[in-house]
Backbone as numpy.savetxt, mean C-alpha at the origin, in Angstrom:
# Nx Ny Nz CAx CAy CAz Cx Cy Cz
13.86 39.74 -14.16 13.53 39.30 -12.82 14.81 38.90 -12.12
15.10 39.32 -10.88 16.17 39.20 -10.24 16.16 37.76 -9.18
17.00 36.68 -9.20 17.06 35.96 -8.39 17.84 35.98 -6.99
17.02 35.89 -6.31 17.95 36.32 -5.00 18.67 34.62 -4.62
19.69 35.20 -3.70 20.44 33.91 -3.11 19.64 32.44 -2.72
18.35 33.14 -1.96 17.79 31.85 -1.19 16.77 31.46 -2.06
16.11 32.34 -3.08 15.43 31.50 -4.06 16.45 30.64 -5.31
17.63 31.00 -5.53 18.85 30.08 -6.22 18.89 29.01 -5.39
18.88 29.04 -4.09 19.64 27.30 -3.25 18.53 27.10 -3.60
17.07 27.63 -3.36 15.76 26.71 -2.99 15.69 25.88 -4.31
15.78 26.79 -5.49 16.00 25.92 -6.72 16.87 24.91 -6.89
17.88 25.21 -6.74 19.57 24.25 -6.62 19.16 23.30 -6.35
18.15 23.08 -4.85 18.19 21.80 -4.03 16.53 21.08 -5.02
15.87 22.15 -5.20 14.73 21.22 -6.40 15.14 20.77 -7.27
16.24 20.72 -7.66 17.20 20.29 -9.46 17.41 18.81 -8.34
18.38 19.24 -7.82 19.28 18.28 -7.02 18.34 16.99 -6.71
16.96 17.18 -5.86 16.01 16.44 -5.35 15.71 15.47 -6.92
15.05 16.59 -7.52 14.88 15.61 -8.83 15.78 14.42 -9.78
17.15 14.52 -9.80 18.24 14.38 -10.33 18.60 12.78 -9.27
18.52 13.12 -7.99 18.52 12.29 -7.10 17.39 10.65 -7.85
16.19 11.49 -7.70 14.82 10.71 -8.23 14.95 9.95 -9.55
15.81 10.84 -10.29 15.61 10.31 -11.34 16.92 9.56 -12.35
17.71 9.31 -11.08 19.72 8.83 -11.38 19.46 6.85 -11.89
20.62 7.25 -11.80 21.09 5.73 -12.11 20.88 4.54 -11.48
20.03 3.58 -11.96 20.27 2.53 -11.24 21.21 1.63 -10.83
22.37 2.33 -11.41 23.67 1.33 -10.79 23.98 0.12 -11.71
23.77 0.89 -13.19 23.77 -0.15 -14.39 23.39 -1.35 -14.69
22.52 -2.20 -14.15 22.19 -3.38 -14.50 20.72 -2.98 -14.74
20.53 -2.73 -15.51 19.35 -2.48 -16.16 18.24 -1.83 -15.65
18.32 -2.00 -14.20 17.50 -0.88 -13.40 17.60 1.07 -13.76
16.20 1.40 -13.14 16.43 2.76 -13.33 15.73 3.33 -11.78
15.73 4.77 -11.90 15.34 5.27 -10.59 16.32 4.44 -9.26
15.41 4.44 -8.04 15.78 4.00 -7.24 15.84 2.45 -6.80
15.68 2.11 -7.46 15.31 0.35 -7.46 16.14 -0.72 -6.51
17.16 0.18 -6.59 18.17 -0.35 -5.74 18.42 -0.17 -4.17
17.97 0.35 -3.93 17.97 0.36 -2.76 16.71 0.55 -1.49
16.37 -0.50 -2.04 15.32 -1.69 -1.09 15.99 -2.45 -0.12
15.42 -2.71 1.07 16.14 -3.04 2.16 15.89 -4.23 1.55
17.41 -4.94 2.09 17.32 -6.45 1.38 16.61 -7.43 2.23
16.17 -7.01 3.94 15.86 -7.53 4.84 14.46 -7.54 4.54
13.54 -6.76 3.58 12.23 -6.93 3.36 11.90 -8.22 3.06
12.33 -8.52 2.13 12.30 -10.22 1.48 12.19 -11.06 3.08
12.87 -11.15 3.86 12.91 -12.13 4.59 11.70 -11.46 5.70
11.46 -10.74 5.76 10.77 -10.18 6.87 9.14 -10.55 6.44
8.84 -10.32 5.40 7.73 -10.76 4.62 7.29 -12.45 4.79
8.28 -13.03 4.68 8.38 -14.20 4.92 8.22 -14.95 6.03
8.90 -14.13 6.73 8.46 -14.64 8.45 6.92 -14.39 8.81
6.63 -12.85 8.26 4.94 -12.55 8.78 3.96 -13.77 7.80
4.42 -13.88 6.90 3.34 -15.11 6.39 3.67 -17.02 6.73
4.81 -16.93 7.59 5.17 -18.12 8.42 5.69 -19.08 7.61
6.22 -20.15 8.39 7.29 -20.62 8.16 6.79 -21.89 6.83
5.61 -22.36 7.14 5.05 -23.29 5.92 4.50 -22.04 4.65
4.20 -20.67 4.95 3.68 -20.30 3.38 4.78 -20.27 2.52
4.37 -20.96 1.35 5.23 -20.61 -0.04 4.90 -19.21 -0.52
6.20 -18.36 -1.01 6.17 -17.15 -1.66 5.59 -17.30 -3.22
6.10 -18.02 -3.62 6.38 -19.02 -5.15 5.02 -19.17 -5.20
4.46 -19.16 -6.66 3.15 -19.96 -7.14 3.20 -19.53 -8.75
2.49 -20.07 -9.36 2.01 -19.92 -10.76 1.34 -18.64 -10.61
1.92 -18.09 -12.14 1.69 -16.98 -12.41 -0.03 -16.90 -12.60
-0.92 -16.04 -12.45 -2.02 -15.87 -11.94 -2.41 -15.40 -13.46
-3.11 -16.01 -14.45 -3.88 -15.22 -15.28 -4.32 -13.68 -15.88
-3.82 -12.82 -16.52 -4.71 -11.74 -15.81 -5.87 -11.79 -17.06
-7.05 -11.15 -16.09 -8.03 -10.90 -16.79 -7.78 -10.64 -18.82
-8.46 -10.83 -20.07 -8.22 -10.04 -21.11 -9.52 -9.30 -21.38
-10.79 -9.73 -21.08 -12.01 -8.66 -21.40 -12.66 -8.20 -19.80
-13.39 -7.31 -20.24 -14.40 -6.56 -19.44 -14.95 -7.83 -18.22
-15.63 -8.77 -19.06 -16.44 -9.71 -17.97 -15.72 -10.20 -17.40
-14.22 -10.57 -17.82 -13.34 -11.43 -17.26 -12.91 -10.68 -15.95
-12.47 -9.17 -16.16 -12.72 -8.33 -14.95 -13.59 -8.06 -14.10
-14.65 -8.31 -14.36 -15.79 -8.14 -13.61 -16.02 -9.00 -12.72
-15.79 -10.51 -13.30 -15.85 -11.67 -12.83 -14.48 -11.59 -11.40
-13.52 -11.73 -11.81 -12.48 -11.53 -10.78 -12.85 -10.32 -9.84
-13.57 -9.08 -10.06 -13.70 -8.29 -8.87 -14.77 -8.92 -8.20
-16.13 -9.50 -8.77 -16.58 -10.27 -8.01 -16.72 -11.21 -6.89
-15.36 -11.86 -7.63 -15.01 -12.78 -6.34 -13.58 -12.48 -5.38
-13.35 -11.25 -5.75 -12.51 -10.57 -4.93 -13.44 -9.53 -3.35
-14.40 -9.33 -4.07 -15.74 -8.53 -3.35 -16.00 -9.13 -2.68
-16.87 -10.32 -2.87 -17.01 -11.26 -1.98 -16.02 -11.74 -0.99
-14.86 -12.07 -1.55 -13.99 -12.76 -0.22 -13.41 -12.01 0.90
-13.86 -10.16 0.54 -13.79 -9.07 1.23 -14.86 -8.72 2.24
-16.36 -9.14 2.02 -16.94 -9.20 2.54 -17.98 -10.25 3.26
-16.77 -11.36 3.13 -17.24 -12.50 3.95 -16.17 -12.17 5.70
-14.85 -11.80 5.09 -14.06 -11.37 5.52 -14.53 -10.59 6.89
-14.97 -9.30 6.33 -15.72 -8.63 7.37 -16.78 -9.10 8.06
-17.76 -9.78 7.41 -18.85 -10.47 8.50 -18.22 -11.29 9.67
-17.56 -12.57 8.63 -16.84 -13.59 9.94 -16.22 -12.78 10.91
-15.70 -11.45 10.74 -14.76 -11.17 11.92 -15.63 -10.20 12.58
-17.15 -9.81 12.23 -17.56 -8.79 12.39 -17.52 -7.42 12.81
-16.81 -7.43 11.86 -16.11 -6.17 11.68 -17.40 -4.44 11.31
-16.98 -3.58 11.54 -17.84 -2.63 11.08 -19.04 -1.68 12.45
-20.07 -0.96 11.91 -21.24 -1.15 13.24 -21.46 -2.15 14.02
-21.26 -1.97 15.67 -21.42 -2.92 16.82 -23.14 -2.74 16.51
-23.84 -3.78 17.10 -24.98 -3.83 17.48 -25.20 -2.66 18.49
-24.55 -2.31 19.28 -24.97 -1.29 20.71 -24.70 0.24 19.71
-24.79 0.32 18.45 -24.75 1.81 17.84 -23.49 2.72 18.30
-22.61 2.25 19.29 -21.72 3.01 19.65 -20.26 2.86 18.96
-20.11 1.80 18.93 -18.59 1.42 18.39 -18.83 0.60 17.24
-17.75 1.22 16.52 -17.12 0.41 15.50 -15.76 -0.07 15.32
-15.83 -1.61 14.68 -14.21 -2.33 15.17 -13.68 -2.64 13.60
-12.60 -2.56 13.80 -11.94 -2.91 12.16 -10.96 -4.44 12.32
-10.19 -4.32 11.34 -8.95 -5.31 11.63 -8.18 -4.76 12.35
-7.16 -6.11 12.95 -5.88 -6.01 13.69 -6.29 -4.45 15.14
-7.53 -4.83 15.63 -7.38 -3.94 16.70 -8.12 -2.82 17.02
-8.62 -2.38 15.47 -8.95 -0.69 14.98 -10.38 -0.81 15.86
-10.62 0.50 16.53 -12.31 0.62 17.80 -12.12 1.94 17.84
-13.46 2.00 17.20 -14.15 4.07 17.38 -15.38 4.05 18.70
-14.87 4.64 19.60 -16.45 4.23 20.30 -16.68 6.01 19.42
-17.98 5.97 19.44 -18.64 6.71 18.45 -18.65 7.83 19.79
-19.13 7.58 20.80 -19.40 8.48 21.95 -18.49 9.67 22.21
-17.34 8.98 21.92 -16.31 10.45 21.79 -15.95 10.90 20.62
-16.95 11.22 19.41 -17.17 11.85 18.64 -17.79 12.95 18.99
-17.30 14.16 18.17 -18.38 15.19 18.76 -19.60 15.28 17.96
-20.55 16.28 18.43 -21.61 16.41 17.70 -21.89 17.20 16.37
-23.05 16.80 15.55 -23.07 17.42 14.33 -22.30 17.08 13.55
């Protein structure tokens, strides 16, 4: 099978892409890309959850059996769909629109049909 020129670069640059993906973290024990995360995320995060939230807390349990999971999606479910009621979120009463978080509105009317 003969490789032509532009299927060689197209390959070249799929080696290259991968090689990229899969390099050095810049020796401290990192791998992949790890490093280069905007360092401004950290603080930016911080500001959107304001100036009194702590980042910091005790490490959170994780589940070890089945019920123990079950139990935590439970009350993860719930605090999801208290969530949505209080903000009433979802089908408007008038059948036309629906509203989500932070803004989100379908009026249904300019949907098409079928």
């Amino acid at each position: 099978m003969r490789v032509t020129g532009k299927r060689f670069g197209a390959l070249l640059c799929g080696l290259a892409l991968v090689a990229v993906a899969c390099g050095s973290g810049g020796g401290n024990g990192q791998t992949g890309s790890g490093n280069l995360i905007d360092k401004s995320v950290g603080s930016d995060v911080k500001g959107a959850l304001g100036s009194g939230a702590s980042t910091t807390s005790a490490p959170v349990k994780e589940p070890t059996s089945m019920d123990e999971w079950e139990a935590l999606w439970k009350t993860q479910r719930e605090a999801i769909v208290k969530k949505i009621k209080d903000n009433k979120w979802g089908l408007q009463p008038d059948g036309k629109t629906i509203l989500g978080p932070d803004g989100f509105k379908v009026d249904l009317n300019k949907c098409p049909g079928g």
